[in-house]
N, C-alpha and C positions, 0 to 999 in steps of 0.2 A: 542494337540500341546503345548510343554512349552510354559511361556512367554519369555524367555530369546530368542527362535524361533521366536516366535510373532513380537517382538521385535527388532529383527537383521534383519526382512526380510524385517518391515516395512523402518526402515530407507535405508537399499539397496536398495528398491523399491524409498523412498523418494528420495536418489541423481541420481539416475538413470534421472528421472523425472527432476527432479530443472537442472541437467544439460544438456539433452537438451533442457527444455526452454530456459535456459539463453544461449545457442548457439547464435553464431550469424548469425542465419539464415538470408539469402538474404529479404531484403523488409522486414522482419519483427519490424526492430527498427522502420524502417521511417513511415511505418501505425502506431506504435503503438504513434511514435511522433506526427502524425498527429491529431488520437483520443484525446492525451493527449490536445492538442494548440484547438480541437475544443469544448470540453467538460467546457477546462477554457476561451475559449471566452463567452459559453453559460452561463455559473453560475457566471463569475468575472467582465463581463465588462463593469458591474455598480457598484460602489464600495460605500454605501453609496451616501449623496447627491452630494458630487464634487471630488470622487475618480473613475476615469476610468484607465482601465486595457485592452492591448493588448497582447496577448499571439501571437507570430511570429514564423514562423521559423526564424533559425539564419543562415546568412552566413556562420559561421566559426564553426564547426562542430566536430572540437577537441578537448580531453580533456572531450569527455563526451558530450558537449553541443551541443544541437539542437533544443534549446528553447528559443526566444528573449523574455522577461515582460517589457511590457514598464508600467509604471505609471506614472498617471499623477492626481497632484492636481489642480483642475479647480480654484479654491480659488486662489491661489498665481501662476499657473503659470506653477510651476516647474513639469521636464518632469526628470524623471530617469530611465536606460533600466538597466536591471539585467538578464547574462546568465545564464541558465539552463539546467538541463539534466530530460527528461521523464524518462529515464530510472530509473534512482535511486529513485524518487519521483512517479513515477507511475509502470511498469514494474516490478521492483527488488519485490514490494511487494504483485502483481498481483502472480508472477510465483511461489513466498513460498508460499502462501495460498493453489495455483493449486496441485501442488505438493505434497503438505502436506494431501489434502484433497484425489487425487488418489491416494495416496499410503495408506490409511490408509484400514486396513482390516472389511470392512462393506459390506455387499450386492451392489451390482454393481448398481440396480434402485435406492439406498439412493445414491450412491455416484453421482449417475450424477445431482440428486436433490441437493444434497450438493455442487457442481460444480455451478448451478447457482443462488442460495442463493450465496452462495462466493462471485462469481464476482460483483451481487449487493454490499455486503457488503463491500468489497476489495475497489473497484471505489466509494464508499462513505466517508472509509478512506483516500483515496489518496483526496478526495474532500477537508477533514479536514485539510490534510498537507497543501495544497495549500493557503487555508483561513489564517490557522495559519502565515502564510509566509505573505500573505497579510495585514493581522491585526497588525504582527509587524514591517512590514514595514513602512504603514503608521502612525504609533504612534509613540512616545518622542519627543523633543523637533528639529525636521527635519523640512526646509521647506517644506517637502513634508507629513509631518504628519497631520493627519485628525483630530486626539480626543489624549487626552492622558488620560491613565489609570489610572493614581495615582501608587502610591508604590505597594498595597499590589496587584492590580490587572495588576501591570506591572512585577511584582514579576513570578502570576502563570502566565502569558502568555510568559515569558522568559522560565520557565518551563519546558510549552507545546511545546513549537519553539523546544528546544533540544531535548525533548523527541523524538518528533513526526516527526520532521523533517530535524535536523541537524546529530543526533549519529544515530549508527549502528542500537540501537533498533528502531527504527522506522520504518523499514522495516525487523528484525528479530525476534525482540519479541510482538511488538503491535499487530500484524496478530495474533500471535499464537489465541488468544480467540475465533476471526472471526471463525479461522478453528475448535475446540471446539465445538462452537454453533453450527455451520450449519452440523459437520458429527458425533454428537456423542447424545445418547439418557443414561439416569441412566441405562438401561438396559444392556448396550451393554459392560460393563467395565466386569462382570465376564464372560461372554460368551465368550469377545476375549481373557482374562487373565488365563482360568480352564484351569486345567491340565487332558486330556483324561480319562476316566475312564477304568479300569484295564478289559480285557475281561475275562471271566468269565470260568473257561478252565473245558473242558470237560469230565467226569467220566470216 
């Protein structure tokens, strides 16, 4: 099989896949919001020694959001709630990885191994967004800030904030490696790339 085959069938297969994940199948936002709000109660909602973090559902559910953050610094007092959306922060980069990894043309037993490596690693990214979002919340000069960085390390954490959790790539291109690691071995790049070898025609 050419690669330019290879190639074209994976990514057909890939948007096949990424769009219906991202459908909006019945019950499937509202588990996955629920996953998202119980996941950041269990890692966020001790923040440090006087930063506590509640992750809610949110009333008002438009525009994306279905995620209340309340924060609060115990020190001074101050309570501030920030809407959210799972989706874009959890979801949107759950469903490239998924997608990326079943479409990719491997043995079917590696890909479902690579399906849950994924999801570990996927759900650990999306951990890091969350933290990032926490870390610069609570920091500069806000009543509700905990530490402040100084310049140069408030510098890479403005960085990290947009990298990872504010632009597009943060859920387009920071996956891509996740998917890399968990469905691809040195071996595998000429196997899936040869071009068939000529049959051998007969006298």
């Amino acid at each position: 099989m050419r690669p330019a085959r290879v190639l074209g069938g994976f990514f057909l297969r890939f948007l096949v896949v990424f769009v219906l994940l991202m459908a909006p199948w019945p019950g499937v936002s509202e588990a996955y919001a629920a996953f998202f709000r119980a996941g950041g109660n269990f890692l966020f909602s001790t923040f440090g020694s006087e930063g506590r973090v509640r992750f809610l559902p949110f009333a008002d559910a438009d525009a994306g959001h279905d995620t209340e953050v309340v924060l609060i610094n115990r020190r001074t007092g101050v309570q501030v709630s920030v809407a959210g959306g799972s989706r874009l922060q959890g979801f949107n980069p759950t469903a490239f990885v998924l997608a990326l990894i079943l479409a990719t043309p491997i043995p079917w037993s590696r890909r479902w191994r690579a399906v849950v490596f994924g999801l570990i690693l996927v759900n650990a990214y999306v951990a890091l967004r969350v933290m990032l979002f926490l870390l610069a919340t609570f920091s500069g000069d806000s009543p509700l800030a905990l530490f402040s960085p100084g310049p140069i390390c408030g510098a890479i954490l403005d960085f990290l904030y947009w990298v990872c959790v504010t632009s597009f790539a943060g859920w387009l291109i920071v996956p891509l490696p996740i998917w890399a690691l968990v469905s691809f071995r040195r071996s595998d790049w000429p196997t899936i790339l040869q071009r068939p070898t000529p049959r051998s025609r007969r006298g």
